[in-house]
C-alpha positions as CSV (number, residue, x, y, z in Angstrom):
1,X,-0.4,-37.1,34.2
2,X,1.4,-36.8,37.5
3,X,2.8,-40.7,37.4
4,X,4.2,-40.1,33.8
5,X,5.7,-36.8,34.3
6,X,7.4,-38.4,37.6
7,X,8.7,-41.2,36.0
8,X,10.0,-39.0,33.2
9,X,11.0,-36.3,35.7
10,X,13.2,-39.5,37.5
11,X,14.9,-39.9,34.2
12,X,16.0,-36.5,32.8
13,X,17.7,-36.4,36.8
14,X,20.0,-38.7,36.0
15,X,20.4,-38.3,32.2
16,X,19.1,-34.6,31.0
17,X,19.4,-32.9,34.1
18,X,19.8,-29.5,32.3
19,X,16.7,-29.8,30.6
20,X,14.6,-29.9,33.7
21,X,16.9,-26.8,35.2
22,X,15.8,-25.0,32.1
23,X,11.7,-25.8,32.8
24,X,9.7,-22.8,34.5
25,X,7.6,-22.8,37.2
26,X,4.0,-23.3,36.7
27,X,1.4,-21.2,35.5
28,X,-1.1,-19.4,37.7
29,X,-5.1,-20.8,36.6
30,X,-5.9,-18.0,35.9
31,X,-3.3,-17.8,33.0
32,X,-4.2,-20.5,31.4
33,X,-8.1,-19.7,31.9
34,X,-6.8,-16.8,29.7
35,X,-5.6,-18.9,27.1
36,X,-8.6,-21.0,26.5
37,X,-10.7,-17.4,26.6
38,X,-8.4,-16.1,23.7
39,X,-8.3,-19.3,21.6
40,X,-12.0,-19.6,22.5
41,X,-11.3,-23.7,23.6
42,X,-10.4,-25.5,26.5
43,X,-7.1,-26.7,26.5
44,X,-6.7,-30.7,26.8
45,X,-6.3,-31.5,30.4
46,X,-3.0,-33.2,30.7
47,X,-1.6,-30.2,28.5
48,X,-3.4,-28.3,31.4
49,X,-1.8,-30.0,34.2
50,X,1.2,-29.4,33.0
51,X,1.1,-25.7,32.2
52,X,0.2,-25.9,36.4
53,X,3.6,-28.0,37.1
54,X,5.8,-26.3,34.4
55,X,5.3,-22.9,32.2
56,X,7.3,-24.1,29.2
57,X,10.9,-23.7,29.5
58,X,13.2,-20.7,30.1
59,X,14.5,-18.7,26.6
60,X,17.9,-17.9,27.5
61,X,20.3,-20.4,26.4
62,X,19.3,-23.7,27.3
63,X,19.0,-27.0,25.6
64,X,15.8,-27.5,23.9
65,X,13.0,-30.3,25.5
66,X,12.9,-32.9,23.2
67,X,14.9,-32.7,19.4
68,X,15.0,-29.2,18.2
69,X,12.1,-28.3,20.0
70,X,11.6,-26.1,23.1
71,X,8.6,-25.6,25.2
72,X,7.1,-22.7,24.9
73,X,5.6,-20.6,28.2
74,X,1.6,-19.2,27.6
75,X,3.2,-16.0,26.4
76,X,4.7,-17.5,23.4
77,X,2.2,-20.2,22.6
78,X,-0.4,-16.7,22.5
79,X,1.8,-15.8,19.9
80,X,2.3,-18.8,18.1
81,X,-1.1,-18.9,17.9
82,X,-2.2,-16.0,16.2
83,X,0.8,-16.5,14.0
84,X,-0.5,-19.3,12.8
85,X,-4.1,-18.1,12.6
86,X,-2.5,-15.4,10.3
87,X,-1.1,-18.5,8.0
88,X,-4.4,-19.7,7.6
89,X,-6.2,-16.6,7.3
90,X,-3.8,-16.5,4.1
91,X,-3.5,-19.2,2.6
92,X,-6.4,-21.6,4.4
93,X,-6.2,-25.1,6.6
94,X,-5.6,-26.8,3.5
95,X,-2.0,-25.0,3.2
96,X,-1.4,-25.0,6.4
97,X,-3.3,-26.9,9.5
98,X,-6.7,-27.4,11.1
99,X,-7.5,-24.2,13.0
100,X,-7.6,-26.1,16.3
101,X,-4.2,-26.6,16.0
102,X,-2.4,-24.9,19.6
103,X,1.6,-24.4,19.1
104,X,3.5,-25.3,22.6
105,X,6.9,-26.1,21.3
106,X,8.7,-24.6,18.2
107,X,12.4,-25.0,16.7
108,X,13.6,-21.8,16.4
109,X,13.0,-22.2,11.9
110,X,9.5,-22.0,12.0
111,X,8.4,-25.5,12.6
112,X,5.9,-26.2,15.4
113,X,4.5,-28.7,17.9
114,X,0.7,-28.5,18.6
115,X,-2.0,-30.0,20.5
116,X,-5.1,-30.4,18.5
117,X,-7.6,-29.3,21.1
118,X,-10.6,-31.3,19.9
119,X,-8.6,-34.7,20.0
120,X,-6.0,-34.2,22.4
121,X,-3.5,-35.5,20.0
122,X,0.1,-33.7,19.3
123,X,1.0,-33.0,15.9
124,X,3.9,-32.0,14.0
125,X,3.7,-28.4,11.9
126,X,6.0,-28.2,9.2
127,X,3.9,-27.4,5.9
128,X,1.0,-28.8,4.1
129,X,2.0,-31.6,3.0
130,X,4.8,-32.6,6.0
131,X,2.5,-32.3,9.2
132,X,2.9,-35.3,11.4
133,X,1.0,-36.7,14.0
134,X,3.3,-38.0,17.0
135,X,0.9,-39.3,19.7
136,X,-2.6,-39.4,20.6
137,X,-1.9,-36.9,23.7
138,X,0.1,-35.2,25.6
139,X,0.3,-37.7,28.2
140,X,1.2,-40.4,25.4
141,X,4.1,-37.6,24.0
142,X,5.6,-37.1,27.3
143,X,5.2,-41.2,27.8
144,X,7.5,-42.1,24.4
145,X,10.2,-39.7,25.9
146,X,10.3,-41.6,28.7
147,X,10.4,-44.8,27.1
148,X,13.5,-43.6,24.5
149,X,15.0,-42.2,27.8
150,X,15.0,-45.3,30.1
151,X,15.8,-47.7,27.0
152,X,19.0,-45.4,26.3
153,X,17.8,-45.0,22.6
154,X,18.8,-41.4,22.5
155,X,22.0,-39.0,22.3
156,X,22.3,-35.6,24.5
157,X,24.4,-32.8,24.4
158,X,23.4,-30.1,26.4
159,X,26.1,-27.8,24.7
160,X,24.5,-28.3,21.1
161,X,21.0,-26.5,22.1
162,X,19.4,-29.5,21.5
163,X,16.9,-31.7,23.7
164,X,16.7,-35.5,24.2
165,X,17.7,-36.9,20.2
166,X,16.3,-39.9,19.8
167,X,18.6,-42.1,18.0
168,X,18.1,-43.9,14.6
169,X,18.6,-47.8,13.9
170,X,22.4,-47.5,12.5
171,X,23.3,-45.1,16.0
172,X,21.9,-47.6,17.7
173,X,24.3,-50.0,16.2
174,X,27.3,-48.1,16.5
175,X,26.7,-46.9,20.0
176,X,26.2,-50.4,21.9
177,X,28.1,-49.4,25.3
178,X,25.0,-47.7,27.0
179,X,26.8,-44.5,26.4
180,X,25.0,-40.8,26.0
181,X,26.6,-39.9,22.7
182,X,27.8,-36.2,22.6
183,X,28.9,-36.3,26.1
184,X,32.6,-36.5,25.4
185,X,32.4,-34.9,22.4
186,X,34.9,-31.7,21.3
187,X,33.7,-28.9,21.5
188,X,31.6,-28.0,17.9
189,X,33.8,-25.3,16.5
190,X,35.3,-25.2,12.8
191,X,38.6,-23.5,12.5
192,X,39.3,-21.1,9.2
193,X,41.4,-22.2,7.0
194,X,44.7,-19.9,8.5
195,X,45.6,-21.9,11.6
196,X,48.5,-19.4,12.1
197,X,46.4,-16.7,12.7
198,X,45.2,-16.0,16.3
199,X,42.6,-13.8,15.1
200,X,41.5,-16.6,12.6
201,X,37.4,-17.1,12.1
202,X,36.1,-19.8,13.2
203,X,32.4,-21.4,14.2
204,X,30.7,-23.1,17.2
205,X,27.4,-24.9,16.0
206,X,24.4,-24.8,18.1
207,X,20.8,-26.0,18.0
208,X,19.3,-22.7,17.1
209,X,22.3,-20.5,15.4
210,X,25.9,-20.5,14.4
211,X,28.2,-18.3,16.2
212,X,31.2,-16.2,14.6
213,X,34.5,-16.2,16.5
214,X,37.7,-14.2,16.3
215,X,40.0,-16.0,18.8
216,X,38.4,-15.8,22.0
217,X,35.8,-13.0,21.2
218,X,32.2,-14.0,20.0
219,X,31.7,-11.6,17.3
220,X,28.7,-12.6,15.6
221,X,25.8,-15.1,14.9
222,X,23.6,-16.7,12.5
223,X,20.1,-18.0,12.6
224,X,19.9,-21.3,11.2
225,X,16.3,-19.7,9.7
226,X,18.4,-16.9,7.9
227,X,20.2,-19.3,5.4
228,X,18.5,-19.1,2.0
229,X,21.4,-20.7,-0.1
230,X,23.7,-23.7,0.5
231,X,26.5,-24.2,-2.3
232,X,29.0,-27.5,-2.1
233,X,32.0,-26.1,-4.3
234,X,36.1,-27.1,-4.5
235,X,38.8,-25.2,-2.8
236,X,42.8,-27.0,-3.1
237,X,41.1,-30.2,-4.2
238,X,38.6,-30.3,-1.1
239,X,34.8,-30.1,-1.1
240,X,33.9,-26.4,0.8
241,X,30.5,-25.6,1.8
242,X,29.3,-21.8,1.2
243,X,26.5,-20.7,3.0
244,X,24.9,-17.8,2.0
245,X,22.5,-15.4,4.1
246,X,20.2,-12.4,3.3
247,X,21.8,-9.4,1.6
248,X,23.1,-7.4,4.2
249,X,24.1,-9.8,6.5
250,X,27.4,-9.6,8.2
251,X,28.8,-12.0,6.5
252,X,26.9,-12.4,3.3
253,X,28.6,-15.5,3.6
254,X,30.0,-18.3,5.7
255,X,32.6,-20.8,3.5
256,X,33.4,-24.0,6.0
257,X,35.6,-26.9,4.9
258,X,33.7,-30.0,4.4
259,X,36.8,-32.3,5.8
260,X,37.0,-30.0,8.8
261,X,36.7,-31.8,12.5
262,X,33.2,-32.7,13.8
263,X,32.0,-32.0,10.1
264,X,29.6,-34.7,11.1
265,X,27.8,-32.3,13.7
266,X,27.3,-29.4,10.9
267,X,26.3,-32.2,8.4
268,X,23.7,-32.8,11.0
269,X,22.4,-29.6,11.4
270,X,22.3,-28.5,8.0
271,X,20.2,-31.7,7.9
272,X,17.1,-30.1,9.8
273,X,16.8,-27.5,7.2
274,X,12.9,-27.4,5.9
275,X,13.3,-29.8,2.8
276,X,16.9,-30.5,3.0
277,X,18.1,-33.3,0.2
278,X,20.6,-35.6,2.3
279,X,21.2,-37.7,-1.1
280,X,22.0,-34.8,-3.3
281,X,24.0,-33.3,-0.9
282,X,26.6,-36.2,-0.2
283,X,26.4,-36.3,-4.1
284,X,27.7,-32.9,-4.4
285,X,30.4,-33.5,-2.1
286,X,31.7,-36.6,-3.9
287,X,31.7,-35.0,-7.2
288,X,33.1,-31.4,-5.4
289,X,36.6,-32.3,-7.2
290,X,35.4,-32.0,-10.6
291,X,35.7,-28.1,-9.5
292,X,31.6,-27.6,-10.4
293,X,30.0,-25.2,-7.9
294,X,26.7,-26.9,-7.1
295,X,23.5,-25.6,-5.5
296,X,22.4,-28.0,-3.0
297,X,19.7,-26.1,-1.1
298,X,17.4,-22.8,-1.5
């Protein structure tokens, strides 16, 4: 456990440096002795070691570890845990996962990364018929970041509240130079549609929430996990995107222009929304000038 986490240690230096800023300092034993008394298991024992190197990751605003994901310190697995004992108490480990199932990263939505205590293996949560087994330990999980890491298949931006992104086959393509993507990017913020207007709304995209501006001011923000509606309609002959939230919210609703710049970031995070339709969203936005609102989500 020590040689990987070195080797993946050398790498986030020089490429993620943030990330490891971001990772507490270990666990006492006797904390994690606590653990495995509450969840009445021992923990795996490279999960273990780590917990004794690293407590999970701070909770103030830092990039997550690895894709949407942040590690989680023993207070919040604890809760993760009986959270998701609560799930199954409902609805049963057929609807939800196997009760040996131990959360130690989540995404701020409600999906979950857990160690199976029995096997050792890390799995993805996401719902009964989406969970998703990603390595056959811990060890193994920390070893394929470290691979995707030294073979620069990955983007990183430690201002989008994301962690290492590993990168599909057509970024791969399109990013050749060795380059991190994101590092030279603009700034993730969507102006409103009255550019005269210094007060004028506008939106800076982050892993884990969109934040409301007026001018300079930070005035409000949005959990991605509060959207329950996204609507593709037409507004002067160009596709708009309405995003509504809970009643009650301030706003009820966010309206962003589909053409504005680094649309391509929002696309993206609208993308990690629990059972998000990629096809019938680009559909909606081609066909957005036949002046048809369409629901493309909740």
């Amino acid at each position: 456990m020590k040689k990987i986490w070195s080797r993946l240690e050398g790498e986030l230096t020089s490429k993620a440096s943030e990330i490891l800023e971001s990772l507490n300092l270990g666990a006492d034993e006797s904390d994690v002795e606590a653990l495995e008394e509450y969840v009445g298991q021992e923990l795996p024992t490279d999960y273990r070691d780590f917990l004794i190197m690293h407590n999970g990751q701070s909770q103030e605003s830092n990039p997550g570890f690895f894709d949407m994901f942040s590690l989680m310190p023993l207070d919040l697995v604890q809760e993760s845990w009986d959270e998701l004992e609560g799930l199954r108490d409902d609805a049963g480990e057929d609807e939800t996962c196997p009760g040996d199932w131990l959360p130690f990263a989540e995404d701020g939505s409600g999906d979950m990364l857990c160690v199976e205590l029995e096997s050792g293996a890390i799995s993805k949560y996401v719902s009964n018929d989406e969970n998703e087994e990603l390595a056959d330990s811990f060890e193994g999980w920390l070893a394929d970041i470290h691979a995707i890491l030294k073979n620069g298949e990955f983007s990183y931006d430690p201002a989008s509240g994301f962690g290492i992104q590993p990168k599909g086959p057509e970024e791969e393509e399109d990013d050749d130079d060795g380059s991190v993507s994101g590092e030279d990017d603009d700034d993730v913020v969507m102006d409103s549609d009255d550019d005269d207007d210094e007060t004028a709304m506008t939106y800076k995209f982050t892993a884990k929430m969109i934040e409301l501006y007026e001018g300079e001011e930070k005035v409000g923000t949005v959990p991605w996990g509060d959207i329950n509606k996204v609507r593709v309609s037409s507004y002067a002959g160009d596709p708009l995107i309405s995003i509504n939230l809970p009643e009650g919210s301030d706003p009820e609703e966010l309206e962003i222009p589909a053409n504005v710049a680094n649309s391509d970031k929002l696309f993206n995070y609208l993308g990690k929304l629990k059972g998000w339709d990629k096809e019938a969203f680009e559909e909606a936005l081609a066909n957005a000038d036949k002046d048809e609102e369409i629901l493309v989500w909740g």
